[in-house]
C-alpha positions as CSV (number, residue, x, y, z in Angstrom):
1,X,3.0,-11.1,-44.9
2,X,3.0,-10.7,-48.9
3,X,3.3,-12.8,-52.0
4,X,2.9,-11.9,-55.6
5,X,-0.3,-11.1,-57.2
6,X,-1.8,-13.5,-59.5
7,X,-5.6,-14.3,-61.2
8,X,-5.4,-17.0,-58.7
9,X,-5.6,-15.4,-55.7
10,X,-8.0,-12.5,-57.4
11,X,-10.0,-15.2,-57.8
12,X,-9.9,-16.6,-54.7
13,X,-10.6,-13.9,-52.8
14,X,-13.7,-13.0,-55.3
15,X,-12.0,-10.0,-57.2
16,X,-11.7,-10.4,-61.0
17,X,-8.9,-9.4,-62.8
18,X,-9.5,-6.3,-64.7
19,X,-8.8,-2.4,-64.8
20,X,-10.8,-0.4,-62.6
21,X,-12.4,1.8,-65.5
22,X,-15.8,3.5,-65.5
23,X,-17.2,2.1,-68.9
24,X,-20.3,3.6,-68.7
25,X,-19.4,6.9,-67.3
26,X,-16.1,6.4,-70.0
27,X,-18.5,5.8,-72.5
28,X,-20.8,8.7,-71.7
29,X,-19.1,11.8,-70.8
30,X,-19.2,13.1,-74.4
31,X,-23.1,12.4,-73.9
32,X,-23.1,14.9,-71.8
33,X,-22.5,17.3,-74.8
34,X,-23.8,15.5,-77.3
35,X,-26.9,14.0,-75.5
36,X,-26.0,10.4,-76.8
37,X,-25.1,7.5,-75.1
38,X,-24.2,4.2,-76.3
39,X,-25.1,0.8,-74.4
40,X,-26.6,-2.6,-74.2
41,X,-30.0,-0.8,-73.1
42,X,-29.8,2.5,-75.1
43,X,-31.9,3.2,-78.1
44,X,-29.9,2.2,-80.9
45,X,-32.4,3.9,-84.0
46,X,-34.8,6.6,-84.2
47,X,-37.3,3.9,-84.9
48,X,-36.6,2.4,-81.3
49,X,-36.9,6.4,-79.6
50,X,-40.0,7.3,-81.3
51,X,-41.2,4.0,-80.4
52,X,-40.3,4.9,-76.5
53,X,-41.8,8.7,-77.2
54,X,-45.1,6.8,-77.5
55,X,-45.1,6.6,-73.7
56,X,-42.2,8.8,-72.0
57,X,-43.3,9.1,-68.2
58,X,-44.2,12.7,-66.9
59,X,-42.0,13.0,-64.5
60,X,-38.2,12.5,-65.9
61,X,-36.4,12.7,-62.1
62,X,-34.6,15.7,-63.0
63,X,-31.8,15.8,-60.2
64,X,-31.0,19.6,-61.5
65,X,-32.2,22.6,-59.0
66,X,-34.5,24.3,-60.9
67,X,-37.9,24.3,-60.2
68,X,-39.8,26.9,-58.9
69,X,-36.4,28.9,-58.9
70,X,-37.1,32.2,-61.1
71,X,-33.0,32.7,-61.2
72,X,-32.3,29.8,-63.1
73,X,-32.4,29.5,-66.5
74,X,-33.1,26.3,-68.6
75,X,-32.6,24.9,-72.0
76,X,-33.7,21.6,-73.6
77,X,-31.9,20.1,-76.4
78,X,-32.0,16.8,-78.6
79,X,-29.0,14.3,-78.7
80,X,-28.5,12.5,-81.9
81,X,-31.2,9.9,-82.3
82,X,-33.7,11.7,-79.8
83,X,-37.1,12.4,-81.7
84,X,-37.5,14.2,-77.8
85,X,-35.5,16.3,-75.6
86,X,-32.9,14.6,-73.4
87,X,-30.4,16.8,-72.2
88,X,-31.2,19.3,-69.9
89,X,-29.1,22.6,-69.0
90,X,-29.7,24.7,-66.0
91,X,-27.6,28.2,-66.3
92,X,-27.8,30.9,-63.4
93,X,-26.8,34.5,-64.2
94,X,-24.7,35.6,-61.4
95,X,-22.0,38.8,-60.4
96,X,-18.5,38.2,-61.4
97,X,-15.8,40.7,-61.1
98,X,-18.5,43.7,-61.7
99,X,-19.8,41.7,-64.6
100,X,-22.7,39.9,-65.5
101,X,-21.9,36.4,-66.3
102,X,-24.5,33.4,-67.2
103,X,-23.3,30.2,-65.7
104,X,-23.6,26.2,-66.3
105,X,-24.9,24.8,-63.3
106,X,-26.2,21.5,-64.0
107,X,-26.4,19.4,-67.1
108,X,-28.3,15.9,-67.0
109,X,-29.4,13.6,-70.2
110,X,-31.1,10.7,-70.7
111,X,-28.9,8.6,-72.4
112,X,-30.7,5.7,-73.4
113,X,-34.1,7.8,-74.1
114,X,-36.3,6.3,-72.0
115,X,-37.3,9.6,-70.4
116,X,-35.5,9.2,-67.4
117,X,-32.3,11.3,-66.5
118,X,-29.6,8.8,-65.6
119,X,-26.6,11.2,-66.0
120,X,-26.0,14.3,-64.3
121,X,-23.2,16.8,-63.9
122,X,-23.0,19.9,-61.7
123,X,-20.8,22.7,-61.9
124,X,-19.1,25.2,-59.5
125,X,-19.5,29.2,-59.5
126,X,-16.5,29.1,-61.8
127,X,-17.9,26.4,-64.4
128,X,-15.4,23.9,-63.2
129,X,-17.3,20.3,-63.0
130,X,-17.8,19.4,-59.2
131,X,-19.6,15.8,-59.5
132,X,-21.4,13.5,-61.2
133,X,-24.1,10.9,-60.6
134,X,-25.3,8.1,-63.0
135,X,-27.3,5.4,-63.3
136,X,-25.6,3.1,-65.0
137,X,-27.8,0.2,-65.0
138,X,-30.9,2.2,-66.0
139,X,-32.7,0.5,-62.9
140,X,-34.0,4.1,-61.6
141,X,-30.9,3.8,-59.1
142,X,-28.1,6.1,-58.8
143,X,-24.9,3.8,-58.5
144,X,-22.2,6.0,-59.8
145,X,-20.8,8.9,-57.7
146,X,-17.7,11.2,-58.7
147,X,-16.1,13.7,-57.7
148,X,-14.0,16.7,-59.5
149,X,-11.1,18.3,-58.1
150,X,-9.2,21.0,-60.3
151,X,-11.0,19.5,-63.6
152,X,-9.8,16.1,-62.8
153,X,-11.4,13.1,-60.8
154,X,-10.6,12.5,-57.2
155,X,-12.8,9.9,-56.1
156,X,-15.5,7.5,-57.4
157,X,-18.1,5.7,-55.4
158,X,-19.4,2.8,-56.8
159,X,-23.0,0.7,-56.2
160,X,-22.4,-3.1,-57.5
161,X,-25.6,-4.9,-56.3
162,X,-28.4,-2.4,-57.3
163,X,-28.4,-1.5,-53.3
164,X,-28.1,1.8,-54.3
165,X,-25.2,2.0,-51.5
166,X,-21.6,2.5,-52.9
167,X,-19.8,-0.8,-51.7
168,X,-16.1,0.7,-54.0
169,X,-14.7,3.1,-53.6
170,X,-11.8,4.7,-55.7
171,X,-9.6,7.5,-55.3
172,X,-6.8,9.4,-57.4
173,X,-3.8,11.3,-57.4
174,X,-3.2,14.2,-60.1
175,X,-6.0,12.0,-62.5
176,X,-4.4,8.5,-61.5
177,X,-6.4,5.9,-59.2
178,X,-4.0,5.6,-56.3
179,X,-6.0,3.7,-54.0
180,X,-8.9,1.3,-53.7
181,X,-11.4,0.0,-51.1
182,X,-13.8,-2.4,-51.6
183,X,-16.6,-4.4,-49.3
184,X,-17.2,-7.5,-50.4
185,X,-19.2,-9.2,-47.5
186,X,-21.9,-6.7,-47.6
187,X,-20.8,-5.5,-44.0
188,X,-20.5,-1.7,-44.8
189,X,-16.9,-1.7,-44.4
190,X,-13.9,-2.1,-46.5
191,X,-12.1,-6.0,-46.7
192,X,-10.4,-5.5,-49.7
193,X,-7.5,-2.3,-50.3
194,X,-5.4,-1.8,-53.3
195,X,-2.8,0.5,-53.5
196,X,-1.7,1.5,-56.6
197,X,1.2,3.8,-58.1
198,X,1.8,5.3,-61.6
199,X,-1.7,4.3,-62.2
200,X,-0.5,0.2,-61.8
201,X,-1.7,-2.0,-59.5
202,X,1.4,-2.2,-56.6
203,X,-0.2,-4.4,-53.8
204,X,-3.7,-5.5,-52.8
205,X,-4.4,-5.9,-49.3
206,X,-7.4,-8.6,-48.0
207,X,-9.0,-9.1,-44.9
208,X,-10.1,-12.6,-44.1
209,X,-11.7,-12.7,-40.7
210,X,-13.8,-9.1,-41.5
211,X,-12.3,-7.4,-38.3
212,X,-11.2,-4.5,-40.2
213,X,-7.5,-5.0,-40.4
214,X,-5.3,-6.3,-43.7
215,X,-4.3,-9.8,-42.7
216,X,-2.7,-10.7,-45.4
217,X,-0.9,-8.2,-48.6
218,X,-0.7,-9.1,-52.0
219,X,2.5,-7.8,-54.1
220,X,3.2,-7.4,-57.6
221,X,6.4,-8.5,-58.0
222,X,6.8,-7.7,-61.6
223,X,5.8,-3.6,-61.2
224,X,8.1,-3.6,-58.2
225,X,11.4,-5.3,-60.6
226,X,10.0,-2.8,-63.0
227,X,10.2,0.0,-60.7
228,X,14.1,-1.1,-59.7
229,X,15.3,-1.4,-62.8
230,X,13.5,2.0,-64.0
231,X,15.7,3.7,-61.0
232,X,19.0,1.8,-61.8
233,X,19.0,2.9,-65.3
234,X,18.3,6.6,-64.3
235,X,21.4,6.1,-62.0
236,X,23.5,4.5,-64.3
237,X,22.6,7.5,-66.7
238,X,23.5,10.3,-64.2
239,X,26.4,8.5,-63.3
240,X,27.6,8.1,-67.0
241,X,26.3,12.1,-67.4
242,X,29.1,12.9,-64.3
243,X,31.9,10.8,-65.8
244,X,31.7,12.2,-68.9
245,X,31.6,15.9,-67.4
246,X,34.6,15.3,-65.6
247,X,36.8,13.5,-68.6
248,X,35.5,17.4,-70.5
249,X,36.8,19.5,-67.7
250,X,39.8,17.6,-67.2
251,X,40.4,17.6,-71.1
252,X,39.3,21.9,-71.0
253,X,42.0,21.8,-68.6
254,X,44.7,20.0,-70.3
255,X,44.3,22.6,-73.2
256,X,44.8,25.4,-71.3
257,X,40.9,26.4,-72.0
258,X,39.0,28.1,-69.1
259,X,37.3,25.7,-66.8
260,X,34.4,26.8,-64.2
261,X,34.0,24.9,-61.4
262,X,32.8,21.6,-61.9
263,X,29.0,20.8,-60.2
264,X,27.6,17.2,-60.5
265,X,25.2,16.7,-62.8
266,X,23.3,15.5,-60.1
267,X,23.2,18.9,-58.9
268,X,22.6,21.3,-61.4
């Protein structure tokens, strides 16, 4: 059974109405070069990070491999604003096509200087990016989890409650979030689905008595008259596109000019 989507029934079912964006991994991928990170919680002077240098903890939880590993190399940096340094980079120097070539591994900063790494990124053998872990609450947690496929992100695991287990769970298509599961009775399974296309919200699927199956789906209506009238108007234009080749050949024709043989537009 379906019927339209609407903030009513997002509300109803506990589900806000919003775009699934990552604002704090959005906000802090550039950190991951510059070392900076913006936020409620980050250091927002020099005054504040010296203030915080007073007492930065010995141990930062560096989520990098690179201890005790004598074939790794590493290099500390300061982000703008850090009287310390808070981005880490771990390079390994490694065989390539008879070549030696030095490689990014890992690169983790702490974005909101409190000496703790809360963002980290690791890198193929190629130097691709392969995934990504934050903290985005700065709780000591990792709730963030992504994944890289090609240079773009393919799926996204998500902790809301500080559990420190993912509870959403996103996944794309060519850089677009296709689909969507979500668990919002604390069950470890999915209740909610959404099912998106073009990067829109198409239909969001609920399950009311937690047995695992959709009992009831949710349809945009609007996308879907959107998506009709989208392919109408690309048929109308090949069909216009046809007539008008045809009225040309038979006109070539008339004037005794040399006409190939005609092939659909539709076909070409």
């Amino acid at each position: 059974m379906s019927a339209p989507v609407s903030a009513r029934m997002y509300r109803r079912v506990g589900v806000s109405v919003r775009q699934f964006r990552l604002p704090f991994i959005g906000a802090c991928l550039g950190a991951l070069a510059l070392g900076g990170c913006s936020s409620q919680k980050s250091v927002a002077s020099a005054e504040g990070a010296a203030d915080i240098g007073k007492s930065l903890p010995t141990d930062d939880k560096s989520r990098c491999e690179y201890r005790g590993r004598s074939d790794r190399e590493v290099v500390e940096s300061r982000g703008p604003g850090a009287l310390h340094p808070n981005v880490r980079r771990v390079f390994a120097t490694k065989q390539v096509g008879g070549e030696q070539r030095r490689i990014l591994l890992c690169r983790e900063v702490d974005t909101n200087l409190d000496g703790i790494k809360d963002l980290v990124r690791t890198y193929d053998e190629r130097g691709e990016v392969a995934t990504e872990q934050a903290d985005s609450d700065y709780d000591g947690k990792v709730d963030t989890w992504i994944r890289f496929a090609e240079g773009r992100i393919s799926k996204v695991e998500v902790a809301r409650r500080g559990s420190g287990a993912a509870d959403e769970f996103r996944y794309y298509s060519k850089g677009q979030l296709s689909r969507l599961q979500r668990d919002e009775n604390h069950d470890g399974k999915p209740d909610v689905w959404e099912i998106y296309a073009h990067g829109r919200l198409e239909r969001m699927g609920v399950d009311l008595d937690f047995d695992g199956k959709v009992d009831r789906w949710y349809r945009d209506e609007v996308a879907r008259r959107l998506e009709e009238m989208r392919e109408r108007e690309e048929e109308e234009k090949a069909a216009r596109a046809e007539e008008e080749a045809k009225k040309k050949a038979e006109s070539d024709k008339a004037e005794g000019k040399p006409v190939e043989g005609y092939v659909s537009p539709r076909n070409r």
